[in-house]
N, C-alpha and C positions, 0 to 999 in steps of 0.2 A: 504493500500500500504506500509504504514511505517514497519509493523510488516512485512511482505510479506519479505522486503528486507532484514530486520535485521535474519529473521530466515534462509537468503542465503549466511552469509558473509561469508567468506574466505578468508585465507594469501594468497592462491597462483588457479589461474585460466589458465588452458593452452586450446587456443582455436584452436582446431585440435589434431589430435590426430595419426598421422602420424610418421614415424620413428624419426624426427627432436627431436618431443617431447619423442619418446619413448625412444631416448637415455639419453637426458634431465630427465626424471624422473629416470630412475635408474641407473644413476652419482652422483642424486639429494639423492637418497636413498641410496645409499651408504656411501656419506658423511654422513649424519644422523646414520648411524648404529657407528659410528666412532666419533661422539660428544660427551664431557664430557658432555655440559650441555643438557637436555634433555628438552625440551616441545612440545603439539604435535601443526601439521602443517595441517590448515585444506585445503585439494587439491579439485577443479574443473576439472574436465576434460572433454571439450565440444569438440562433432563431430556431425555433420549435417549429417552423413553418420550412417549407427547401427554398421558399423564394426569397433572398434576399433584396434588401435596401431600398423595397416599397411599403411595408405592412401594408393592413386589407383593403385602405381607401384605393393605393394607386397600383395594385399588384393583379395578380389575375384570379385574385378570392372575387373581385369586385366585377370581372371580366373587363372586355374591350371597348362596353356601349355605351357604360354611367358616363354619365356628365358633373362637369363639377357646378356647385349651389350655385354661384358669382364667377364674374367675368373674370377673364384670365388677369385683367388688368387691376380689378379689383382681389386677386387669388395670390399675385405672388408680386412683391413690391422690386424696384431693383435695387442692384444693377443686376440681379438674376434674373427678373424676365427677360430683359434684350438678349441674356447671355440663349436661355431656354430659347425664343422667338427665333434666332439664328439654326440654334438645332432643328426646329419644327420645320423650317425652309428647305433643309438638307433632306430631311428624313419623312414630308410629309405624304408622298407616294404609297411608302409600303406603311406607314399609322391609318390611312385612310383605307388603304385594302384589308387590314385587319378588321379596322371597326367595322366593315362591310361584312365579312365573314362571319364578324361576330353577331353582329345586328339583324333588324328583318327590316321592316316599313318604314320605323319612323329614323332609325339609325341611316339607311338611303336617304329621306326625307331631308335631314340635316344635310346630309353630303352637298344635294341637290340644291338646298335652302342660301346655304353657305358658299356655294363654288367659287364666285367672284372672289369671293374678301379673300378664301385661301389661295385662288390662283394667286394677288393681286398680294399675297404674304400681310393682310392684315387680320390679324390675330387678335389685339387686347381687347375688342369688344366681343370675341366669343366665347359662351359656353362650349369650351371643348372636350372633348373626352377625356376625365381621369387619368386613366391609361396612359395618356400619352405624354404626363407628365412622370408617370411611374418611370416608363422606357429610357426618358431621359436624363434622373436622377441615377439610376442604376448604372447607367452606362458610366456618367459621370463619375460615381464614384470608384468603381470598377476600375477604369484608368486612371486615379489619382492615385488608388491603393497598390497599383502595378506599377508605377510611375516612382511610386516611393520606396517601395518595396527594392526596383532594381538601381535604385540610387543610394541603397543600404541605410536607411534612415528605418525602416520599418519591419518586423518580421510578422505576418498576420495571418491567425488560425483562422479557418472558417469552422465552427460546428454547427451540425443540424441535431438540435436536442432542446430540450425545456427546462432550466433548471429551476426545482424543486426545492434546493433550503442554502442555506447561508448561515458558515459560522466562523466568527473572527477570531481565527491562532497569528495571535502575535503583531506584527504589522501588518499581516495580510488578510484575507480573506477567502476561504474555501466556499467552494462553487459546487455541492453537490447536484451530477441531471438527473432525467428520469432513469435514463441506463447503468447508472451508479456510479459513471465516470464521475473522479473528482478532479476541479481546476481552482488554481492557487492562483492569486491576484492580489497585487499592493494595492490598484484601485478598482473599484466600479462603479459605471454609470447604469442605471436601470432607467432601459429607456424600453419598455411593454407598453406603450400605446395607451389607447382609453383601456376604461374598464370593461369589462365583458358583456355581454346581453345578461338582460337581466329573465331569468325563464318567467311565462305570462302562467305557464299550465304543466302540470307536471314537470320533471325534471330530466327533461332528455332533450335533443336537438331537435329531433325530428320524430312525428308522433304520425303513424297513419293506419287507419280503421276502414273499416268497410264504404264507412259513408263520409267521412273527415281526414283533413291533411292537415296537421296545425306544425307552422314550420317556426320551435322557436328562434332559431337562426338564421336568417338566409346569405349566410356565408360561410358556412359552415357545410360540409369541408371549400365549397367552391358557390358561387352565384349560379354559376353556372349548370352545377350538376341540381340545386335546387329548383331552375327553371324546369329542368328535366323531368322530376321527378313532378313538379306542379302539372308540366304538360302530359307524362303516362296518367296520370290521378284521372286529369282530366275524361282523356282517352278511354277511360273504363265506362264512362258513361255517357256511349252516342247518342241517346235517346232523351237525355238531361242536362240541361246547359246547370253551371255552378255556380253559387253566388263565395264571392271572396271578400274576407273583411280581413284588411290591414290597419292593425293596431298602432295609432301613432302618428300625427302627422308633420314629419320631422323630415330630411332632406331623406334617411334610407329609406323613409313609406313613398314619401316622392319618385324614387328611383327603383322600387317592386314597382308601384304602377304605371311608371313608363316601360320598364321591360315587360311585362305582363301583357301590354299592350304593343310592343313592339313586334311579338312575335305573333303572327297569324295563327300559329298552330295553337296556342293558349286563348288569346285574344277571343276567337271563334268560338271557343266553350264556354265563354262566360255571359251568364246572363246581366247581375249585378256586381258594382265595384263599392265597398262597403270600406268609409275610414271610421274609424273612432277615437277620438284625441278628446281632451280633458275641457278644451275653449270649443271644441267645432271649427277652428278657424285653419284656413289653409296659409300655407306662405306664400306671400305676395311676389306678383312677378313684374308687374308692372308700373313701370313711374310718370308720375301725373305732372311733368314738365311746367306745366304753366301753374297748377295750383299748389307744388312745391315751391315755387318762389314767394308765393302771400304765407306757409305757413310758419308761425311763431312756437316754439316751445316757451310761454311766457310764462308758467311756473317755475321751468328751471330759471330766466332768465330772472325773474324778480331775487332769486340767492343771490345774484351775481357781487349786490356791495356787501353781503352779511358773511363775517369771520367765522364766530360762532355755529358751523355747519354741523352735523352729524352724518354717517351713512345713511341711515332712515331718514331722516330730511332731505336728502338730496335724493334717495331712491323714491319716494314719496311724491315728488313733483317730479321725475320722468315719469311716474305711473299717472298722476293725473294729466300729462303733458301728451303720452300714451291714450289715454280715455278719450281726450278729446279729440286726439287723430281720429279714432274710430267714430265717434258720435259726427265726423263729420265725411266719413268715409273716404280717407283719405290712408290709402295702406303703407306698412311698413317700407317698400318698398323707397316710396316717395319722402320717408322721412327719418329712417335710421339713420342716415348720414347725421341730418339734423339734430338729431336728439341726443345721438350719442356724442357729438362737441361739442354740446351745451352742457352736458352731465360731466365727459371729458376734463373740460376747463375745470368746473366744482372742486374735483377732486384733490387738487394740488393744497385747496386750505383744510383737506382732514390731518389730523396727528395720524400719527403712527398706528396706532390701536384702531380709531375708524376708518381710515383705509383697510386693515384688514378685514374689517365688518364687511368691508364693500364686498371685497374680494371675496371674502366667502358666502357671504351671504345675498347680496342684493344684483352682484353683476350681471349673475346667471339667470335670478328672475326678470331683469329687465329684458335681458337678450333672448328668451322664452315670447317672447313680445315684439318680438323685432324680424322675426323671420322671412328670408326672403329666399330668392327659388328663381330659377332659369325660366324663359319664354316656353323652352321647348318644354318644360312639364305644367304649367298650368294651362299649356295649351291640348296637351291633353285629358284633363279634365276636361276644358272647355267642351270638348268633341262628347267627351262621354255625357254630361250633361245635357249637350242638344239631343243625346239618342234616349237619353230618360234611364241612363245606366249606369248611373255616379251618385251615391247619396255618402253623406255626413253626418255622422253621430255625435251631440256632445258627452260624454261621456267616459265612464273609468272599466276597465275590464273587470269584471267578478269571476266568470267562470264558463266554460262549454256541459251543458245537458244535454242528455239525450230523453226526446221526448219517444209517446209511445206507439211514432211510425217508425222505430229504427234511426231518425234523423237527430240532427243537431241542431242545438237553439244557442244562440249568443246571448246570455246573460248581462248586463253592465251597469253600474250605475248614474243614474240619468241628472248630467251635470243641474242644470234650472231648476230641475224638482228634487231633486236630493235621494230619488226614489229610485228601488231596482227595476228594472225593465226589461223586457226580454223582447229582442228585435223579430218583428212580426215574421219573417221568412226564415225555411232551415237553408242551415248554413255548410257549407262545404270545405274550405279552403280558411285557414287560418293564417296570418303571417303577423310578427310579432317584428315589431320594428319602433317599442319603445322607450332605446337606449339602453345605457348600463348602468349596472348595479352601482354599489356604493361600497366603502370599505369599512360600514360597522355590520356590511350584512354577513352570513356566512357559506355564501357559496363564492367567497370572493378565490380566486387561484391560489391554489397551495404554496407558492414562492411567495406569495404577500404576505398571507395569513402568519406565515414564520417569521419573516424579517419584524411586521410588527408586533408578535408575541416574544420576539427575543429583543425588543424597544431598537432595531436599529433604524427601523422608518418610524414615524408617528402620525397618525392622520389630524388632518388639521380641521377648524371646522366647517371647511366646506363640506364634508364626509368623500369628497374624492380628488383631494390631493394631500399630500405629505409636507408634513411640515420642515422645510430647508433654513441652509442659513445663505449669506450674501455669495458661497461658492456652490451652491446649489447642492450642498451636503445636506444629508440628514443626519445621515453618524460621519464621522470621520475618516475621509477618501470613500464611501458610497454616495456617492450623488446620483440627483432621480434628474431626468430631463422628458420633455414630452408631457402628455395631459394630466401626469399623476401631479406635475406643479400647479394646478390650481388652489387657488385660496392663499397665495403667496406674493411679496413686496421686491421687487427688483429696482434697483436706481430708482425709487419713487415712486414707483407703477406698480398698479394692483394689477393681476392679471388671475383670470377666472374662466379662461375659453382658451386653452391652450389645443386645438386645432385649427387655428386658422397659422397660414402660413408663414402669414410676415412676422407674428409673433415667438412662430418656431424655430425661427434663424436668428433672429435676434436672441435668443434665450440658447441657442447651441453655442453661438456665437461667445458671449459671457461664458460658457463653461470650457469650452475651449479654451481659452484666454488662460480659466482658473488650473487647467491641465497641466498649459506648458509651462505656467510659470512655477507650480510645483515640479515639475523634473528635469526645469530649465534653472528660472531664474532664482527660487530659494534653495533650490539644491546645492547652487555654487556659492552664495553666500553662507550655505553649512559647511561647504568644506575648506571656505578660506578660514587661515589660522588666526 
């Protein structure tokens, strides 16, 4: 065992292997190319998944056809877009022949929609395929890590495995996987992505009966083989079109019912498309040009001279500032920009401690409130709508019954009336698309559950991020990067939505920095006499 571990140690182990870390390694390797002093750095890179340096958003869990929520322009800030916009020029022939391959109607439809702007290489106002930002990061990093690698700066493991627990001998830290290999590391960054699905109905992935499919992942193991299995379901029953209700109306219930509809073989079986979300409200896709210029957030603005702020005071008037968007029908779309620089500014006169409040607490409900959504998926609603085959539940899931034709009933609790109700038609097709769990529940991942039962992570009170310090430590040399830093203060800044992009580079960014100056720049100040 002894020899076992010594032949696996490592300066540096990043466990995931997701954009968080992929921007982390080649910030990480960049400084390096730029250090006087030179020695090399031995890298781990674990993922439980075979595909590296997309996690599920941009990888092929997600396949080739999602779209991302917001414009590419709004998606990724630079100088990385122009960098990316160059690649997509090069590369955009055979991205476009996949997403073809991948796609059915409305994936063509786009092609179709779009052709000018991609001949013509204008990009930053489109929703483009996910995917196509995956291809591009991988690649990217792939050649810096080869790059560095034969420039002898770097020697870099790949494992494909899941590690399982965490215990700290000495300076280091042991990396027990599932396979019982053990890896020895002075530092680690946990970079595992969001938190997982949270199960709606029993406790399995995927659930399918006679008369029901209730799928509580759909990316699990692939999107793709999840279509599949919705399309055979389907298939069993030519004589009975299905009705489907997706749980959730959040960017991934967005992007089931684009694909469900994208593909004719699915599409054709369904009689009804059934969402059920907590407000009833969809995310906005369109912006009201002319009547976003008259409107005022003039709750938040009347904070604007008063010192004396609080987070609840200042979340408090975006919610009423919020209210009155809707009471005058004016969508998120049109006013998130708005709102969120008017609350924005606020922020800078909380102390210390209400910033945090923000952060953990009020960010997330405000941006619950703010949702917004590409052309290409509220336009399909729209369609479904004109055909009378798109309805909206307000309401909370409770449960699936089965009544006593053999079928299934949706249970729910009916947001307005507070009451249980059970949706007039049986029900077929389940999909569960209403985010992840939280880290006081406990079906959280076995690797977490350890690290905060042995206090080396601590949840903070957002319930899903870890509480760090200004090196994005939780304990000493483990630092968390990626969604699990919600509910935490950087240079000043609350941040509480660690999936949007420009915040993910900027936040790799800073631990980078904290990396190399631990086994650069304090290392050599330890060993001067």
């Amino acid at each position: 065992m002894q020899s076992e571990i010594k032949a696996n140690i490592s300066d540096l182990t990043f466990i995931g292997s997701g954009i968080s870390s992929s921007f982390t390694i080649l910030h990480f390797l960049e400084l390096l190319d730029t250090n006087e002093e030179k020695h090399k750095i031995k890298i781990n890179i674990i993922e439980k998944y075979q595909e590296f340096h997309t996690g599920i958003p941009y990888g092929s869990r997600s396949g080739f056809s999602v779209h991302l929520i917001t414009s590419l322009k709004n998606f990724l800030p630079e100088p990385e877009r122009s960098k990316f916009i160059k690649w997509l020029n090069r590369n955009k022939e055979w991205l476009l022949e996949e997403l073809q391959n991948d796609g059915g109607s409305l994936s063509l439809d786009w092609i179709t929609t779009n052709a000018e702007k991609i001949k013509s290489n204008d990009w930053e106002n489109l929703f483009i395929p996910r995917r196509f930002f995956g291809c591009y990061i991988e690649e990217k990093v792939k050649t810096k890590l080869e790059a560095s690698t034969n420039a002898g700066l770097i020697d870099v493991n790949y494992i494909s495995d899941e590690v399982v627990d965490v215990e700290k001998k000495e300076k280091n830290y042991l990396l027990t996987l599932r396979n019982g290999q053990n890896i020895s590391s002075e530092k680690v960054i946990l970079s595992v992505g969001s938190l997982p699905v949270n199960h709606l109905w029993k406790n399995e992935g995927l659930i399918e009966k006679d008369n029901l499919l209730f799928v509580n992942d759909p990316y699990k193991p692939e999107l793709i083989e999840v279509l599949d299995t919705i399309k055979k379901f389907s298939e069993k029953r030519p004589n009975k079109k299905i009705n489907v209700v997706i749980v959730g109306a959040n960017a991934s219930g967005l992007e089931i019912l684009y694909k469900l509809n994208d593909l004719e073989e699915i599409k054709s079986h369904v009689n009804k498309f059934i969402f059920l979300s907590t407000q009833g409200l969809l995310p906005d896709a369109v912006i009201d040009l002319e009547r976003r210029k008259n409107y005022v957030p003039f709750n938040l603005q009347a904070l604007a001279d008063k010192n004396d702020l609080t987070a609840k005071i200042i979340a408090e008037a975006a919610f009423r500032d919020l209210d009155h968007a809707d009471q005058i029908d004016l969508g998120a779309a049109s006013t998130v920009e708005i709102i969120s620089k008017a609350f924005g500014r606020l922020l800078g006169k909380l102390n210390q401690d209400e910033l945090k409040k923000f952060a953990c607490h009020y960010g997330n409900e405000i941006g619950r409130r703010q949702r917004c959504a590409g052309f290409h998926y509220s336009k399909t609603i729209d369609e479904l709508k004109k055909e009378d085959r798109f309805v909206h539940i307000a309401g909370r899931f409770n449960t699936i019954l089965m009544n006593g034709e053999g079928e299934y009933v949706l249970e729910y609790l009916d947001t307005p009336s507070k009451e249980n109700k059970t949706y007039k038609d049986a029900i077929d097709v389940v999909v569960n698309c209403i985010g992840g769990t939280n880290l006081t529940h406990d079906n959280i991942p076995e690797l977490l559950k350890n690290i905060i039962d042995k206090g080396y992570c601590t949840p903070n009170e957002s319930k899903i991020g870890f509480e760090v310090n200004e090196s994005l430590e939780a304990s000493e040399n483990f630092h968390v990067v990626g969604p699990l830093l919600a509910g935490n203060i950087f240079e000043e800044k609350a941040v509480w939505h660690l999936e949007h992009c420009g915040r993910i580079i900027w936040l790799s960014k800073v631990l980078s920095e904290k990396i190399n100056d631990y086994f650069f720049k304090k290392r050599e100040l330890k060993e001067k006499p």
